[in-house]
C-alpha atoms as a printed R data frame, in Angstrom:
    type eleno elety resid chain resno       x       y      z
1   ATOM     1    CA   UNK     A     1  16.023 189.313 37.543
2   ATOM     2    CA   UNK     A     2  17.674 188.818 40.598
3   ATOM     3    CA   UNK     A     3  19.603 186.020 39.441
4   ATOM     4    CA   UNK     A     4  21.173 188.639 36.352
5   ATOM     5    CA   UNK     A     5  22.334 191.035 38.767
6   ATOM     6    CA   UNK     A     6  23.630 188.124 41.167
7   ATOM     7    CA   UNK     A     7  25.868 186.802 38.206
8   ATOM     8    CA   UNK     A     8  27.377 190.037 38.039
9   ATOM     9    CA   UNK     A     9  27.896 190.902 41.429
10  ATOM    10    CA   UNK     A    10  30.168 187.501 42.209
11  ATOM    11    CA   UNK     A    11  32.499 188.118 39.190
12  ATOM    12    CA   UNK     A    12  33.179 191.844 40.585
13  ATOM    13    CA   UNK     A    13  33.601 190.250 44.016
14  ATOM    14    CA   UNK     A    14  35.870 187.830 43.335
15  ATOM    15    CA   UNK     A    15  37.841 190.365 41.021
16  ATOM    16    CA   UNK     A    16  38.093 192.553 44.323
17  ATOM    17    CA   UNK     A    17  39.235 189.877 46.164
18  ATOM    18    CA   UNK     A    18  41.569 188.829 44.285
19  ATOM    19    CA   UNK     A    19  42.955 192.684 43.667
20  ATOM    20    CA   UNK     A    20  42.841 192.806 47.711
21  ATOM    21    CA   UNK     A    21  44.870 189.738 48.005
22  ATOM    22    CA   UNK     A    22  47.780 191.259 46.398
23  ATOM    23    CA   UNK     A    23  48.035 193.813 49.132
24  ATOM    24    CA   UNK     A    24  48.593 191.601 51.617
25  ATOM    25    CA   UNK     A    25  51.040 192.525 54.511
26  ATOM    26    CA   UNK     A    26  53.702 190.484 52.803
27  ATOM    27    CA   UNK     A    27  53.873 193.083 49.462
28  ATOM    28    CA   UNK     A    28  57.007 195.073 50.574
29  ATOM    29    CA   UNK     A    29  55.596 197.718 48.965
30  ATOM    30    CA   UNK     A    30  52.756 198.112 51.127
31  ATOM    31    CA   UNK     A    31  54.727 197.824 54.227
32  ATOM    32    CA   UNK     A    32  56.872 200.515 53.379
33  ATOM    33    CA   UNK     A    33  54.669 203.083 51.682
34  ATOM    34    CA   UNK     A    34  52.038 204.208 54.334
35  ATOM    35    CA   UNK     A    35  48.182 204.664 53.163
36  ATOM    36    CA   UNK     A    36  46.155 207.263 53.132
37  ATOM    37    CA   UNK     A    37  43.243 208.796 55.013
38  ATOM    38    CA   UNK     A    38  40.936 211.135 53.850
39  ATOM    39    CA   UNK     A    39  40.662 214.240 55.147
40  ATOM    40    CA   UNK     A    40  38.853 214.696 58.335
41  ATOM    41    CA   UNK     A    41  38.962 210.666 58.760
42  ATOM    42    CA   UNK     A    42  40.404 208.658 62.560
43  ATOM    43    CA   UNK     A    43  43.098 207.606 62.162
44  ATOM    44    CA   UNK     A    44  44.692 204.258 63.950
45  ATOM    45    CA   UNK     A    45  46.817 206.301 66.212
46  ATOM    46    CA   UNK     A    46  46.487 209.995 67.004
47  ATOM    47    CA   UNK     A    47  50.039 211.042 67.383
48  ATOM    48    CA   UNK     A    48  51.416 214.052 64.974
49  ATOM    49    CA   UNK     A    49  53.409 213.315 62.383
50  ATOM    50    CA   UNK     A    50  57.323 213.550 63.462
51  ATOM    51    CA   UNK     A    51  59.100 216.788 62.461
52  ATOM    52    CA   UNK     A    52  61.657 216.296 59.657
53  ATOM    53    CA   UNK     A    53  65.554 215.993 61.062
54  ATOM    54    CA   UNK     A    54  67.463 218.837 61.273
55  ATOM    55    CA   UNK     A    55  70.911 219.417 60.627
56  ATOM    56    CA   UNK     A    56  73.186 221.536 62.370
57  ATOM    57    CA   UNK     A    57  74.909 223.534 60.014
58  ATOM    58    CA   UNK     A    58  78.812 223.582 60.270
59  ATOM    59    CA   UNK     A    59  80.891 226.755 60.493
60  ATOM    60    CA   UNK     A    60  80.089 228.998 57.485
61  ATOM    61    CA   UNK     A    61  83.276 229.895 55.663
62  ATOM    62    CA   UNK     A    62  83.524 232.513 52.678
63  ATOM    63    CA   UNK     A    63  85.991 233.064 50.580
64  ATOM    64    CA   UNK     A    64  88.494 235.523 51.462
65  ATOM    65    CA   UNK     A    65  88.944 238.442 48.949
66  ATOM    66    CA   UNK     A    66  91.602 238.250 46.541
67  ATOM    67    CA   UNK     A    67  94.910 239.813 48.112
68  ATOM    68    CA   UNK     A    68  94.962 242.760 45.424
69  ATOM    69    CA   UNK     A    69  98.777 242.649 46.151
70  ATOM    70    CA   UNK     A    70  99.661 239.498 45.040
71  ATOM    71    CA   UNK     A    71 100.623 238.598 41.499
72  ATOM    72    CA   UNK     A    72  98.466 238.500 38.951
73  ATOM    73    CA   UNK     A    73  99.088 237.441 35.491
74  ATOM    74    CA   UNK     A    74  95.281 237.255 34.108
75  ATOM    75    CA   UNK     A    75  94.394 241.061 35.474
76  ATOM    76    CA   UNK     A    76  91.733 243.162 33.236
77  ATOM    77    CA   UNK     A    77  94.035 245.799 33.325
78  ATOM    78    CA   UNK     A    78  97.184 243.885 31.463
79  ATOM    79    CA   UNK     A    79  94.618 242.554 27.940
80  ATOM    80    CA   UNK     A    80  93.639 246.257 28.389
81  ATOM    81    CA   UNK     A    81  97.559 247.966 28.394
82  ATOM    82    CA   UNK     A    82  97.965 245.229 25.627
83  ATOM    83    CA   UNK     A    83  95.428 246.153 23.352
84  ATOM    84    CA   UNK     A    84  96.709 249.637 23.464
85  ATOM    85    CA   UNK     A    85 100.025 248.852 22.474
86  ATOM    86    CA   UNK     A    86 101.188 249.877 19.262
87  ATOM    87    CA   UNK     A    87 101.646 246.519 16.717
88  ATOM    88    CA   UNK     A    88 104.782 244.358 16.317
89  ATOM    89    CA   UNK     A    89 107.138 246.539 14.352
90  ATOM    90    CA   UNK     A    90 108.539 243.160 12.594
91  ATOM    91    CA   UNK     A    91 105.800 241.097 12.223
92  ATOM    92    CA   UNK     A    92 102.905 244.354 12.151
93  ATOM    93    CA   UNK     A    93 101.080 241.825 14.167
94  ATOM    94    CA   UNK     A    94  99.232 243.008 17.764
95  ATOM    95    CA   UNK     A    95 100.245 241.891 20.818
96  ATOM    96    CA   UNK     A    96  99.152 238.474 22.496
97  ATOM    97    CA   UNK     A    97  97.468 239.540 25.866
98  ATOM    98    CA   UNK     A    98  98.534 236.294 28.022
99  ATOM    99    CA   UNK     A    99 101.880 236.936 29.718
100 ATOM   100    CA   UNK     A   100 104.793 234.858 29.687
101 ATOM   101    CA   UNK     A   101 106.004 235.990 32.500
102 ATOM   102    CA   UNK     A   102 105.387 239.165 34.645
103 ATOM   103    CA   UNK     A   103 104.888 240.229 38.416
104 ATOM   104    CA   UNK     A   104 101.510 242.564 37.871
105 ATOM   105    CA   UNK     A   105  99.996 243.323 40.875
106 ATOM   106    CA   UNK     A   106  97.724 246.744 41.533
107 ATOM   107    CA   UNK     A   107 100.359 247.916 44.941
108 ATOM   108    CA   UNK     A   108 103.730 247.698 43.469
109 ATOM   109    CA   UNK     A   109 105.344 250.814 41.982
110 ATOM   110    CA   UNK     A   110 106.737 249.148 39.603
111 ATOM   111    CA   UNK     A   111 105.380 246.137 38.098
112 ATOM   112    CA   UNK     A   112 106.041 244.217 34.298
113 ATOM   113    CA   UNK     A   113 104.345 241.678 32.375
114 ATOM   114    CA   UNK     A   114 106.308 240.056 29.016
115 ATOM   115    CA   UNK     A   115 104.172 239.656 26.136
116 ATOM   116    CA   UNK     A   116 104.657 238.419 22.538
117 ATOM   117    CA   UNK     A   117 103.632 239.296 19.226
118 ATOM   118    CA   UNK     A   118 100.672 237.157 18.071
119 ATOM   119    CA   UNK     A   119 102.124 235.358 15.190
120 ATOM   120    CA   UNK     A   120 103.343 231.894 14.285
121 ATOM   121    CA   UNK     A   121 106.772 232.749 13.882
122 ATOM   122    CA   UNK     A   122 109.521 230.272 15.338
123 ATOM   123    CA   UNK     A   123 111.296 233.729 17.239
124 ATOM   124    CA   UNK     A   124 108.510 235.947 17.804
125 ATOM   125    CA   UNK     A   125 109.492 239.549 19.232
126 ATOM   126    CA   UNK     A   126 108.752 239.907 22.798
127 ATOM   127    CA   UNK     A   127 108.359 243.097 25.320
128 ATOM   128    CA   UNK     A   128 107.531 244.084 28.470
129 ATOM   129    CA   UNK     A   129 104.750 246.391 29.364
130 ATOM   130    CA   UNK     A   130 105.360 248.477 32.903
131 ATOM   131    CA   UNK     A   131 102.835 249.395 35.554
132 ATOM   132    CA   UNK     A   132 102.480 251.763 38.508
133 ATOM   133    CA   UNK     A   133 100.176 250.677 41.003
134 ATOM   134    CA   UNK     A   134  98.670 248.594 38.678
135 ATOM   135    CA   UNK     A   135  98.189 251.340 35.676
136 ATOM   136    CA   UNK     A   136  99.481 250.998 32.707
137 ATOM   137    CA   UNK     A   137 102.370 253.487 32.157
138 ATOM   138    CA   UNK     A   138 102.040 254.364 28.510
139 ATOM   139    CA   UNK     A   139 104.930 256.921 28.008
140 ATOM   140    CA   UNK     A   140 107.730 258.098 28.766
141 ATOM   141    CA   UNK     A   141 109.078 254.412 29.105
142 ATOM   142    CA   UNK     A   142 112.558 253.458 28.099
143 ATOM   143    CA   UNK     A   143 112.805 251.042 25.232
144 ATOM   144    CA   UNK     A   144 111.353 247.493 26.066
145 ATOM   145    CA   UNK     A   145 111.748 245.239 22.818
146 ATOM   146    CA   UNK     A   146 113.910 242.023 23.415
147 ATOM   147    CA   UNK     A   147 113.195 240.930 26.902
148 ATOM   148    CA   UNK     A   148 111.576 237.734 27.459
149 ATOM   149    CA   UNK     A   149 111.456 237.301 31.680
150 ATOM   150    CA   UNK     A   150 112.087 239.002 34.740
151 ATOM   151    CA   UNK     A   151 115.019 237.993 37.117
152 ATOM   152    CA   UNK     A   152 112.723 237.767 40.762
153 ATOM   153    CA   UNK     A   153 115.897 238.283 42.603
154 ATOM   154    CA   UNK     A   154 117.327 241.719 41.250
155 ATOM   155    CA   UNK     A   155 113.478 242.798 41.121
156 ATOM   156    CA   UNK     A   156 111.928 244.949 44.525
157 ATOM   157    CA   UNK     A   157 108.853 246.973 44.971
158 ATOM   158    CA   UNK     A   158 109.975 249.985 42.809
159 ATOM   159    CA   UNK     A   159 112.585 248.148 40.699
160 ATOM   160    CA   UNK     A   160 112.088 245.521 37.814
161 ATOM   161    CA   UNK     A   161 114.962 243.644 36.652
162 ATOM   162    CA   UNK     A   162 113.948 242.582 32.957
163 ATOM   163    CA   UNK     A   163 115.908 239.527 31.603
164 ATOM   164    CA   UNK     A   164 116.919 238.406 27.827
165 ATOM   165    CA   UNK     A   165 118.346 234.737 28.207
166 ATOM   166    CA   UNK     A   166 119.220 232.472 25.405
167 ATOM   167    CA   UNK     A   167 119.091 228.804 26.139
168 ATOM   168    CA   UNK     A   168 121.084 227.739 23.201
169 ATOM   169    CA   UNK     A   169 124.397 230.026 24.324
170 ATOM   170    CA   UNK     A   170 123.609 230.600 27.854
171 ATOM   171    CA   UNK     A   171 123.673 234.533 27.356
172 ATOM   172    CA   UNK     A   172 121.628 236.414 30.413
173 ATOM   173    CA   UNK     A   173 121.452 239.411 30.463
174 ATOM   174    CA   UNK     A   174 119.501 241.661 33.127
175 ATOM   175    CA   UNK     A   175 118.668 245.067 32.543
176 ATOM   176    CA   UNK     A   176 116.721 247.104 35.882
177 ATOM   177    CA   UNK     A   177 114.188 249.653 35.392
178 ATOM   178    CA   UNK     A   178 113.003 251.991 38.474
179 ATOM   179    CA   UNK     A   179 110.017 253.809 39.207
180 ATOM   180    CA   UNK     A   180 111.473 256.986 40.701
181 ATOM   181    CA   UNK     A   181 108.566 259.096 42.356
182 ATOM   182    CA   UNK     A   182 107.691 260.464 38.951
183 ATOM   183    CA   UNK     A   183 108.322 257.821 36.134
184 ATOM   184    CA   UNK     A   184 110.704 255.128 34.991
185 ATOM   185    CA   UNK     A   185 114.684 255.293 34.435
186 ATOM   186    CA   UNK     A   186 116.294 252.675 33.479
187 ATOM   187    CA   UNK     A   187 119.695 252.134 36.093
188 ATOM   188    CA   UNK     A   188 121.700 249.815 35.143
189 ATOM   189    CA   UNK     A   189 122.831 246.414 33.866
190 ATOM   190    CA   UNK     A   190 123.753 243.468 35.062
191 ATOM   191    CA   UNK     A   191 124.534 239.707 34.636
C-alpha cells in the first residue's frame, strides 16, 4: 500500500516542481510584482512600507465672475424680452431670440439687441428691443421696426445709435435713441 500512495505522491511532486520552476527569478513578472505574506507572518526585512509621493499643489486659481457689465448677447433676460414681444406684423411669425447684433449688458442705461422674425423669408423684418439696466423696457418705446445693427461709435452709456444699412446701395442710416432719466426719446438722425 505504500507503494500506491508513493506513485501518487511523485506525479504531484514533480507537477509542483515544475509549476515552481516557472517562477523563477528570471519571470519579469515575479520580479516586479512583490509577494505576499500572511498576516502576522516575518517578513525578510522589517522596514515600513514607504509613504506614497506627494505633490505639491500649484497656485489654486478660480474663475473670476462674469463682469455683469460687459456685453452680453446670450443673457436670460433678452429670450425672455423676446418672447414677450408681440409677433411679426408681416410674417405673424414670433421673434427669433438670438441677436444679430446688440450691446446688452445689465449697467448700461440704455442698451439694444436686433432680433429677427423667425421665418424663412429671404428679407425677414428685423427690430431692436431696448433695455435699462438690463430690463426690458416694454413701453413707451419709439418705433423700432427696420433696424438691423447698431453703429458702436455714435452709441454711449445712455444713448443707442440704431443702424439700417443696405449692402446692395450702400444706404446707412443711423437713428439715436436716449434714455433720459425717465424713458426713451428718440434725438436725432444721422449718417
Amino acid at each position: 500500500m505504500r507503494r500506491h500512495s508513493r506513485a501518487v505522491v511523485v506525479p504531484l511532486v514533480v507537477a509542483a516542481a515544475v509549476a515552481l520552476a516557472g517562477c523563477g527569478s528570471s519571470d519579469s513578472t515575479v520580479s516586479k510584482t512583490p509577494e505576499g505574506t500572511a498576516p502576522g507572518s516575518p517578513t525578510a526585512s522589517s522596514a515600513p512600507p514607504a509613504p506614497d509621493p506627494t505633490v505639491a499643489a500649484g497656485p489654486t486659481t478660480t474663475p473670476a465672475p462674469a463682469d455683469p457689465c460687459a456685453v452680453n448677447l446670450a443673457a436670460p433676460e433678452i429670450a425672455k424680452a423676446v418672447s414677450d414681444l408681440p409677433r411679426d406684423p408681416r410674417s405673424d411669425q414670433p421673434w427669433s431670440s438670438e441677436p444679430l447684433a446688440g450691446n446688452y449688458n445689465e449697467c448700461a442705461p440704455l442698451s439694444a439687441v436686433i432680433v429677427k422674425a423667425n421665418t424663412n423669408a429671404a428679407n425677414p423684418n428685423t427690430r431692436a428691443v431696448l433695455f435699462h439696466l438690463g430690463k426690458f423696457i416694454p413701453t413707451g418705446v419709439p418705433d423700432t421696426y427696420g433696424f438691423n445693427g447698431i453703429d458702436d461709435a455714435a452709441t454711449t452709456g445712455d444713448t443707442v445709435a440704431l443702424m439700417y444699412s443696405n449692402d446692395m446701395t450702400s444706404l446707412k442710416s443711423v437713428v439715436r435713441f436716449r434714455w433720459n432719466g425717465s424713458g426713451v426719446e428718440l434725438i436725432g438722425n444721422t449718417g
